[in-house]
N, C-alpha and C positions, 0 to 999 in steps of 0.2 A: 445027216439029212438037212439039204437047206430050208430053212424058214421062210422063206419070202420068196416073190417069182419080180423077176425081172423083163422087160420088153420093149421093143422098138415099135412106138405108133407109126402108121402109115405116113406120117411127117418128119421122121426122122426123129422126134423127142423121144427121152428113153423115160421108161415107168418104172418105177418097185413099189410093189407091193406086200403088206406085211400085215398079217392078220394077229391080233393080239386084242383078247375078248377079259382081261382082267378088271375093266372099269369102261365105262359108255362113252366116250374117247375119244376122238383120232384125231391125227398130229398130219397137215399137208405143208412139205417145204417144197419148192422150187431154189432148185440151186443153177446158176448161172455159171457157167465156167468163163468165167471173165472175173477177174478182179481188178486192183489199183496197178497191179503189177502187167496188167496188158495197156496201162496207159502212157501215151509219149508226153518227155516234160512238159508240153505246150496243155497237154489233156490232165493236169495232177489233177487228180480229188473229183474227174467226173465220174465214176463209178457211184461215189458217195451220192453225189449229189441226185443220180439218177434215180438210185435205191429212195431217196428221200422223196423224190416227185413220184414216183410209179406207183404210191397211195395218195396222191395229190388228185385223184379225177381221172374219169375216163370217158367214152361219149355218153353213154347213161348214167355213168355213179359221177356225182358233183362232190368238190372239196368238202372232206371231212363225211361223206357217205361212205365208204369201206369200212374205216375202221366202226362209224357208227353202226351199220349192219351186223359185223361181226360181233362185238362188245355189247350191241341190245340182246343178241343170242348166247351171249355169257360165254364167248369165247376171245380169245387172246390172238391180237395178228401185232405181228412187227416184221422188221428183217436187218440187215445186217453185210457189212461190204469186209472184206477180208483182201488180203494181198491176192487170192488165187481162183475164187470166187466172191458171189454175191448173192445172198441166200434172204428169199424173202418165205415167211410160215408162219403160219395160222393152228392153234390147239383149238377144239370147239366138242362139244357133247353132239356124238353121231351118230343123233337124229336130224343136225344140222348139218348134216356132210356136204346135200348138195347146194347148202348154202354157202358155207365154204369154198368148194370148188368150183364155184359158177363168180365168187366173187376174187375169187384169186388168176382163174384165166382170164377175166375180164380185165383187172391191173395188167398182167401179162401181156394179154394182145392188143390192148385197145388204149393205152396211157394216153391224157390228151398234152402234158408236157404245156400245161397256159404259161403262156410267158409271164404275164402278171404275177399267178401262181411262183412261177421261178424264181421273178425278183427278190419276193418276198422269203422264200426257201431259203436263196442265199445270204439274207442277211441272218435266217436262223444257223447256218450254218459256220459262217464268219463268228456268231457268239459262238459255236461249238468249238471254233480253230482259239476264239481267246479266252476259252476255259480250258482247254489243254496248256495254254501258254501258264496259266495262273496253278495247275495240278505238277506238283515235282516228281513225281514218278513217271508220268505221261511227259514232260519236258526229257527226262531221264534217259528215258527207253527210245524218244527218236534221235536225241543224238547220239545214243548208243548206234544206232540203224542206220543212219546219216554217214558216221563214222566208220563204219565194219565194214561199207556199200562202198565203193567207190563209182561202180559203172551199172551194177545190178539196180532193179527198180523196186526192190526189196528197201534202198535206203531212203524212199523219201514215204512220208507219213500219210498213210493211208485215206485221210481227210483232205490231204493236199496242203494248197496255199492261198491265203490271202488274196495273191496275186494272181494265181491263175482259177480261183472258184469267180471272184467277181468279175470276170471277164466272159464265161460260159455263155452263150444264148441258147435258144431253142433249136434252133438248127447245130449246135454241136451236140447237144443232145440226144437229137435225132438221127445224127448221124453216127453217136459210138452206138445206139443205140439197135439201128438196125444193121451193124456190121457184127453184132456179138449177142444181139440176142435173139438168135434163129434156133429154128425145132432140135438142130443138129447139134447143136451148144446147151443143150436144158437138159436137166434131172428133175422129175417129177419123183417125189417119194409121199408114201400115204401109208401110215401105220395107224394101226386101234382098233377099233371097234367096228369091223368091215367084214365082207364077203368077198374076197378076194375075184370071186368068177362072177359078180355084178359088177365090180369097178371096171374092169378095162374097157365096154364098152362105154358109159359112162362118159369116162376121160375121152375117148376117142372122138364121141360126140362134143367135147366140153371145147375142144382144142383143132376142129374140124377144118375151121380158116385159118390156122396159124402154120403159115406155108413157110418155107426155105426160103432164102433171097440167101444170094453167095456171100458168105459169111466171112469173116476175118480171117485168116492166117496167122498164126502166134509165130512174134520173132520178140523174141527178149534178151534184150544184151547181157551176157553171160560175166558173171565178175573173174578177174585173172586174179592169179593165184596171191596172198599178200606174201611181202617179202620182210616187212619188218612193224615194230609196234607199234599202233595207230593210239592217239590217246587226245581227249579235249576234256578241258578242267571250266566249270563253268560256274560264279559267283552271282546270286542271285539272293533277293528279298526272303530267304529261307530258315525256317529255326531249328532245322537239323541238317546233316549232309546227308548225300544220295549217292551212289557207286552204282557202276557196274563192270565186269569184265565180261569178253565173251572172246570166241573163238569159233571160225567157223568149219562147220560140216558139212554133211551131204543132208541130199533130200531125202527123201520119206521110203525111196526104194533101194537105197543104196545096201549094198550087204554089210557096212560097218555100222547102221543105224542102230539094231538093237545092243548093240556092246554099248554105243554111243549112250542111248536112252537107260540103261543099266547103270552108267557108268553115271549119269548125271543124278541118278536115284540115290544113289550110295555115297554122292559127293555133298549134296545139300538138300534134302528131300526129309523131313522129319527132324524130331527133336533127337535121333541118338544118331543123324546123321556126323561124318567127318566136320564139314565146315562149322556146324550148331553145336557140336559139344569143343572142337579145339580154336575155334575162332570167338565163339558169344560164350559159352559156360565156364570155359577154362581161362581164358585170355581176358574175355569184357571187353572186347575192342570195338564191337557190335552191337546194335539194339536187338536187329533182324536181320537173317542171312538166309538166304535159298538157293537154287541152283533150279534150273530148268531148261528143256530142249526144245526150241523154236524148230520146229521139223514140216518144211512146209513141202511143196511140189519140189521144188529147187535147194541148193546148196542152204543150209539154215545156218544158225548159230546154237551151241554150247552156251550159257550165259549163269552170271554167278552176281547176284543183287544183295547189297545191304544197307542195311538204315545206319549212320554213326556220329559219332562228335567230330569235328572239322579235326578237331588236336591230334583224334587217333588214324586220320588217312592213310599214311606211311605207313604205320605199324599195320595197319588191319590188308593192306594192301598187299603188302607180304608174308603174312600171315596167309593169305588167301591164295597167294600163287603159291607158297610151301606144300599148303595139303592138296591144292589141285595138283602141282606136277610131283608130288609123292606116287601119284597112282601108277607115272611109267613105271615105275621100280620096286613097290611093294607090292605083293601078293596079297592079293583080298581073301578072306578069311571066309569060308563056305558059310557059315550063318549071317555074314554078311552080305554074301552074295544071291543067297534063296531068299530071304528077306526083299531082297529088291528085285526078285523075278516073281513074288507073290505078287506085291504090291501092284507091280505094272500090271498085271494081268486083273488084279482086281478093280483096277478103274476102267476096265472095259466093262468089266461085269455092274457096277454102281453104275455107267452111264447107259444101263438099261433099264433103271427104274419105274421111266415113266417115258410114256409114247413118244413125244418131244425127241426124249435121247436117243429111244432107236435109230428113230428118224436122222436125226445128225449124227449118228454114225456111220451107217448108212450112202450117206448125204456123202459124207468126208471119207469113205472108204471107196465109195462108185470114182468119183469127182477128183480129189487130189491123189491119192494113191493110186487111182484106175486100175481097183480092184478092187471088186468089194467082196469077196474073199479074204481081202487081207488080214480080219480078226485074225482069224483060225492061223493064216502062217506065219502071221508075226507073233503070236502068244507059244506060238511052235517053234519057231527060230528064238525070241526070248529064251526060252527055257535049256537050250542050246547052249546057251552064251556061257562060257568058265574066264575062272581068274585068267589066265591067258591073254586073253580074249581083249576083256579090258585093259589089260596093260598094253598092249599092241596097237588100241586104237587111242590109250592115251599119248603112245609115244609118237604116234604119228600124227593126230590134231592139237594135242595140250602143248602149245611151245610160243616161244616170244615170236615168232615171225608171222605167228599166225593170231598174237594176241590185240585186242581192241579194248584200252579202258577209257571209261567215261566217267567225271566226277561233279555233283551239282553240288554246290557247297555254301553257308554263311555267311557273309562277310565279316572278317576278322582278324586283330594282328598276328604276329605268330608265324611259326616253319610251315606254311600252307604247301599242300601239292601240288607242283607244277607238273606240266605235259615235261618236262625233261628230268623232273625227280620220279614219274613212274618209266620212264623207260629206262633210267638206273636201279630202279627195285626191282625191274623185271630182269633186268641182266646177272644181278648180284643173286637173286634166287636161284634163278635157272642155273647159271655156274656154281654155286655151294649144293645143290642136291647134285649137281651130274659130280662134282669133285665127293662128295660123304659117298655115294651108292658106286664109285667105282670103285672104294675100297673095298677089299676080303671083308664081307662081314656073315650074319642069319634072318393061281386065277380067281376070281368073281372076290365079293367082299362079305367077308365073314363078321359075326356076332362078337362084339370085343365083350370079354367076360374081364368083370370088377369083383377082386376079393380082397376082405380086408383081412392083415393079418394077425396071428395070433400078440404082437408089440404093438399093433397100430396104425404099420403104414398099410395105405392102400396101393394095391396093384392092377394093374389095367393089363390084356393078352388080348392081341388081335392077331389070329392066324391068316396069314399071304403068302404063299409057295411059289408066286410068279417069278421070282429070284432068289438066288441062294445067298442073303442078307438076313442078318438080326440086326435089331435100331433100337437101342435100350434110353430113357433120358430120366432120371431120377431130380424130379421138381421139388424145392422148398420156397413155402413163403418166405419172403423176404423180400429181397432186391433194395433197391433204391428209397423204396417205401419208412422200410424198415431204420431206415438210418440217420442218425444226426449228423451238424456239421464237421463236429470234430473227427467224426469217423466216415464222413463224407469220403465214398470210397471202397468201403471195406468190402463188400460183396464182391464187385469184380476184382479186388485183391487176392481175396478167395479163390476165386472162379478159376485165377490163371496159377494159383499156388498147389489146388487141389490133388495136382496129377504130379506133385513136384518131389511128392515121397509119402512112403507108409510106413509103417513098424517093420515092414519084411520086405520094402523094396525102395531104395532111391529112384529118383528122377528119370535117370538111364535106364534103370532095370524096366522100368514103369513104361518109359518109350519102348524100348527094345522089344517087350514083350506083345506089347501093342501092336507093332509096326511088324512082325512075327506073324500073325496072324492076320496081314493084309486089311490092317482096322484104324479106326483112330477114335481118339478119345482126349475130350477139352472139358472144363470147369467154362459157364455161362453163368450171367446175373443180366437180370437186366430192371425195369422198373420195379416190378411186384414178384420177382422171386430169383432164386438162385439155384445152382442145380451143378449135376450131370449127364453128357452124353457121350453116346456111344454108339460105332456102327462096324459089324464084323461080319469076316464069313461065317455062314451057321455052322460049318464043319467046326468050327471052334466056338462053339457057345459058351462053353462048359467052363472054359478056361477063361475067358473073355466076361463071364459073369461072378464068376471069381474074384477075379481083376480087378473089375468095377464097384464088387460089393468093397473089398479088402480098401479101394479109395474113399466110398463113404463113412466108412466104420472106422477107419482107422488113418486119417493122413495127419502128418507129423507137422505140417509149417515149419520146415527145417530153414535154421538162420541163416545159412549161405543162400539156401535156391531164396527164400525171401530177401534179400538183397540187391541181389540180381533182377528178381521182378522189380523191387524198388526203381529201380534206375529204369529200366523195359516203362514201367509205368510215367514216370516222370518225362522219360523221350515221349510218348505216346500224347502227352499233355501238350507236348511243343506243338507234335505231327499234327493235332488237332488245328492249333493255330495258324497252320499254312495250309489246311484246307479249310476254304472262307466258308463253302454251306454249313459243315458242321461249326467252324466256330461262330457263323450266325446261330446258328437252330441253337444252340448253348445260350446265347445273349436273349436269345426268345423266351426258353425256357426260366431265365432267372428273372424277367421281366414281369413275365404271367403267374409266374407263385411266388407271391409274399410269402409264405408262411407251409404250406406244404413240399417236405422234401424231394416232391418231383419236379425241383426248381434245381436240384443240384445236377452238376455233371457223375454221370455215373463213374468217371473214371473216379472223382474226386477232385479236389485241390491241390496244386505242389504244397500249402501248407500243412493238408492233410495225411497225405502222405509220407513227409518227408519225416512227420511225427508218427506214425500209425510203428506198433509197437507189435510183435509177435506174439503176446498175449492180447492185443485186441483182436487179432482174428482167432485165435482159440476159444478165446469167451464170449465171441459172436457165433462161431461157431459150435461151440456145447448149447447155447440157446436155443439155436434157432434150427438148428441138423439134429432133429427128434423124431421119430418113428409117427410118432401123431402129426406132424407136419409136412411127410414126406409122401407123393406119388412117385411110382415105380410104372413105365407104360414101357412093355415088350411088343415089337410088330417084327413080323418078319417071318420067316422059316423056321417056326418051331410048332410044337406042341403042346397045348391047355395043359394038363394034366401032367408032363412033364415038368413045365417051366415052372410049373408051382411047386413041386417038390423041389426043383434047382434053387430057387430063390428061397424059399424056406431053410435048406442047407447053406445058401451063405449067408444069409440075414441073420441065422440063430444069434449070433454077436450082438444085434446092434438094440439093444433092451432099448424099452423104455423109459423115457423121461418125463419131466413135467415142460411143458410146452405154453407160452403166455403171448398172445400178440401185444409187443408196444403202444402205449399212447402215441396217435396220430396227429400232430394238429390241421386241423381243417380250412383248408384256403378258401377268402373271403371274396367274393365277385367285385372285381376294380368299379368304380365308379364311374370314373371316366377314363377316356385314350390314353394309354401310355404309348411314348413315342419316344426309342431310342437309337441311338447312332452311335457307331464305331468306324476310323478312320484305319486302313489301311492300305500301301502301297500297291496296288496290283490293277490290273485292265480291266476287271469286271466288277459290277456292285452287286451286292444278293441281300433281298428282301424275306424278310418272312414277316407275314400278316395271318393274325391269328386271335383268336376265342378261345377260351372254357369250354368244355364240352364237359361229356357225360361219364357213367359209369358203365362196365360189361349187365351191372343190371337192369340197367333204368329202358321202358322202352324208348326214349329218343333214342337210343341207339342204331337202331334200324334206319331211322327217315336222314339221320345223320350220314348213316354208310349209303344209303342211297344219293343223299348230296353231292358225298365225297369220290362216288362213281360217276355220277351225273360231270362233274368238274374235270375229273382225272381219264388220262389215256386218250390217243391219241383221238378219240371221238372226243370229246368233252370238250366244255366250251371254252375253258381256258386254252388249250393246246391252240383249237380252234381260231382264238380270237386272237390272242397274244401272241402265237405263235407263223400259225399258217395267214391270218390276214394281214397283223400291223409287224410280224419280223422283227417283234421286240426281244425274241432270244430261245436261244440253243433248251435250256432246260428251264423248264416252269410246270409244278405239280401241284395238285391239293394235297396234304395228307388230314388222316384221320387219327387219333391215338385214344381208347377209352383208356381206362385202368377200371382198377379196383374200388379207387377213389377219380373222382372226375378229372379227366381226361383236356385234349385240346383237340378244334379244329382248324385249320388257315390256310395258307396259300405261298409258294416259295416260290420263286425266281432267281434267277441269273439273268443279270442286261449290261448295256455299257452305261460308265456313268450320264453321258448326255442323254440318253433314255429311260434316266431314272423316274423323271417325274411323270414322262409317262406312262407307264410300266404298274405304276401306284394307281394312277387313275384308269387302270385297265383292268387292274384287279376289283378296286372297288366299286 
């Protein structure tokens, strides 16, 4: 039985509606069927830019009145441009619906597109195009896209260009404008908190003027077929290297997509995936390796990303075409292959957690598949898919003619990778597996009940039935708090070591079993605690709570997987470096504490680490991983009464201890201005300006998060001022952080450096 009702207004616009009464709610997107991909080279990045002005003012809401309406009423509007559409949504509490909906048609029909307004846009924009230029992975991924594209308009970057944003006026505006966004071209979707047979008139009313004008015609130049292997190697101000390889597909309806999207699960998808255990666990050629399927309207890409050392290019590079073009030829092994038809089917089901997700699925099923039916037959063709299957479509897309790699890499001396040493790795691979495998060989919100246990720890059960998920997260004091310098670090060494083995199960076993049950599960630390979490289907609680107790009670900090995080961590210290916000907010942080260790980085030191010794995380862990210091909070699809005999049976293990919080030293309020600088090579300068703040108990807490709202989102007056009037730059926020012990408030930016100084006097 379908959930939702679908309809054509009297103007051609289509509605969905979808009734979901689990919390007071609703989620309204407009999605556009126009994206970056309907625009000709002369038009790059006016999609973008459109999406950006069309909360910029309308004839009665003035700059910065949308979002403020929306965000006084404690609800959330942004939007967002894509290659295929252009989706602008609004969440809000719906008793606010028709405020919602009367300010979102309003953006819709009535944009006033001020040229002044625009100027200024664009130059927020232009900072958006040189913080991409300054972000290695966003550098990465469009000259991957650049390169795989030859003719399709899939290869140029969704933001556009330099060249062709600063040239836009109002009249081009206005003109992609009313060629693509007519009644006949729009999705309306409205999920939550609703009466489904009060909305349609409603909307009907809402949208009564927003008439037809003959609309665009889609013609998109179609990419021909590749004939051999594309590849650009690119040296840059960078303190790790960046890869990618990709290959490309079909689009989203094509009958090879779900072997495709299978195939891509089982190649680099999880920690017991092929690529993660014979490429990073086994080999060490890699920090990070994933694998994912770009599946849009049109022909997409297969794509396989990794984090690594410049030295190990070549090695890891063939390493990575070996187990991809393995799959023509090996036979995938059934617990490998149900494993990856759970999984995919269960991230349909997790992105229906909250109203938001229906909505864009919804949204993305109406709109790029044009069909929004398509859960149900692709989760039904999924399950369809056998080893076969997969090897058929890896023999037919996994191959050098159809390969594209791209490498951003260090500078440095050395056998570097060139554009003509990866198309001799790609040829020596492809011919030694096809020469090995031609030989003979083989609803509503319930009462969360708090009980403490018979050891000590406390347990939190809040029953939700609206989806078939349990979401387990086992909290300990600690974190950051808890730590000296030498051991500056140890928490999230923990964090990422926890899942890495137990008395009764290694690493693999720990993923596999995981990943088995359409679930996952990570070790977290962050300022004032450390922990575990967890999120599965309920059909497997039993197994999955198991699981998770057998990692509290029992994880080994085995010396190989600690090793391997060593290095993981040590990359992650560089990666930090070459993204400038986070390695400002770090120079902020050591700045503002003298003396308490929420001045360190949580990852740590390279000196801290490179010292941190296997018995210092056992002996931080026997301290501080104590039944008295431990919350246990279950939500999801289970049962009170149940879940506590569950947990009682796996906890019987984890006795009590003696439990002592550390001596804290207490940071002392600066006297006067510190004022520090770091010089780095790149196009953009980032500020953070910032205060002491308070504690989770002190009341300033309050008047603080009210500041800190007051300042923040796109209503707030920074956005406002910095942003939409003087087009001093792409991203500029407040944040707020309390702790356990006081906390910080300030203000971050990104600008070019000739706008530094006034960027400073616009904060201040």
């Amino acid at each position: 039985m379908k959930d939702y009702q679908k309809f054509k207004l009297e103007n051609g616009m289509t509605l969905i509606l979808k009734e979901n009464h689990s919390a007071p709610v609703v989620a309204l997107q407009i999605w556009v069927k126009a994206g970056s991909s309907d625009e000709t080279d002369e038009e790059a990045g006016i999609c973008h830019v459109i999406e950006h002005m069309l909360f910029k003012g309308t004839e009665k809401r003035g700059v910065g009145e949308i979002a403020y309406e929306i965000e006084s009423s404690g609800g959330e509007i942004n939007a967002y441009t894509s290659f295929d559409e252009t989706v602008y949504h609004i969440v809000i509490a719906s008793r606010f619906f028709d405020l919602g909906l009367d300010v979102l048609s309003d953006a819709l029909r009535h944009p006033s597109f001020d040229a002044i307004e625009l100027e200024k846009e664009k130059e927020v924009i232009m900072e958006e195009i040189k913080r991409c230029e300054d972000q290695p992975m966003v550098k990465l991924t469009q000259a991957l896209f650049s390169t795989s594209y030859n003719l399709h308009t899939y290869r140029r970057p969704i933001i556009g260009f330099e060249d062709t944003v600063k040239n836009f006026t109002r009249d081009d505006l206005l003109d992609f404008y009313k060629r693509w966004y007519t009644p006949d071209n729009i999705t309306l979707i409205v999920v939550g908190d609703i009466e489904n047979i009060t909305m349609s008139p409603k909307i009907e009313m809402a949208f009564k003027d927003f008439t037809s004008n003959q609309g665009a015609s889609r013609s998109r130049v179609q990419e021909l077929p590749q004939k051999t292997t594309r590849s650009s190697v690119m040296i840059d101000n960078v303190m790790e290297g960046y890869m990618s390889a990709a290959f490309h597909i079909p689009g989203i309806n094509h009958k090879d997509t779900p072997a495709l999207d299978v195939l891509s699960f089982i190649l680099g998808n999880g920690d017991s995936s092929r690529l993660f255990r014979k490429v990073k666990d086994q080999r060490g050629l890699v920090y990070t390796i994933y694998s994912y399927s770009f599946i849009p309207k049109e022909p997409g890409l297969l794509a396989i990303t990794g984090i690594l050392e410049r030295e190990k290019s070549r090695d890891a590079l063939a390493a990575i075409l070996e187990e991809t073009y393995r799959l023509k030829s090996e036979k995938i092994n059934e617990d490998e292959l149900e494993k990856a038809k759970l999984n995919i089917e269960s991230e349909f089901l997790y992105g229906k957690e909250t109203v938001q997700g229906q909505a864009r699925q919804l949204g993305h099923f109406d709109v790029v598949a044009e069909n929004i039916d398509f859960e149900r037959e692709y989760i039904n063709l999924i399950s369809k898919v056998k080893s076969q299957d997969i090897m058929r479509v890896a023999k037919r897309y996994l191959n050098n003619k159809n390969l594209t790699a791209v490498f951003l890499l260090p500078d440095g001396d050395g056998d570097d990778i060139n554009e003509d040493a990866i198309k001799d790795i790609a040829s020596k691979e492809e011919s030694r597996l096809r020469h090995h495998y031609s030989k003979p060989c083989k609803k509503g919100v319930e009462q969360i009940e708090k009980i403490t246990m018979e050891n000590g720890m406390t347990l939190l059960i809040k029953e939700d039935h609206s989806t078939p998920i349990v979401a387990m997260r086992a909290v300990f004091l600690g974190g950051l708090r808890f730590e000296k310098k030498k051991l500056n670090g140890v928490n999230n060494f923990i964090a990422e070591m926890i899942t890495k083995g137990t008395k009764g199960h290694n690493a693999l076993e720990i993923a596999q079993r995981i990943e088995s049950m359409a679930g996952g599960i990570h070790g977290f630390s962050g300022r004032n605690s450390f922990g575990l979490t967890s999120e599965i289907l309920s059909r497997f609680f039993d197994r999955g709570l198991k699981l998770f107790a057998d990692i509290i009670i029992n994880p080994t900090f085995d010396k190989a997987e600690l090793e391997k995080e060593r290095t993981d961590i040590l990359a992650a210290l560089k990666q930090q470096e070459d993204n400038l916000a986070s390695y400002t907010f770090n120079i902020f942080a050591k700045t503002i504490y003298n003396y308490h260790p929420y001045g360190m980085n949580i990852l740590g030191t390279r000196k801290s680490i490179i010292n941190m010794a296997r018995d210092d995380l056992t002996d931080y862990y026997r301290a501080y991983a104590s039944p008295k210091n431990l919350v246990l909070s279950i939500a999801g699809d289970v049962r009170v009464d149940n879940t506590i005999k569950r947990v009682e049976q796996s906890f019987q293990d984890f006795a009590a201890t003696n439990f002592k919080i550390p001596k804290i030293l207490k940071e002392v309020p600066p006297e006067s201005i510190k004022n520090v600088e770091a010089y780095k090579d790149k196009k953009q300068a980032h500020i953070v300006l910032g205060f002491l703040g308070t504690t989770i108990y002190s009341p300033d807490r309050y008047p603080l998060e009210v500041l800190n709202t007051v300042l923040s989102g796109q209503g707030g007056r920074l956005f406002m001022e910095l942003r939409d009037k003087l087009s001093l730059a792409y991203a500029v926020a407040s944040f707020f952080q309390d702790g356990i012990d006081p906390g910080f408030i300030g203000v971050y930016i990104g600008t070019s450096p000739e706008k530094l100084d006034m960027a400073i006097d616009g904060i201040k």
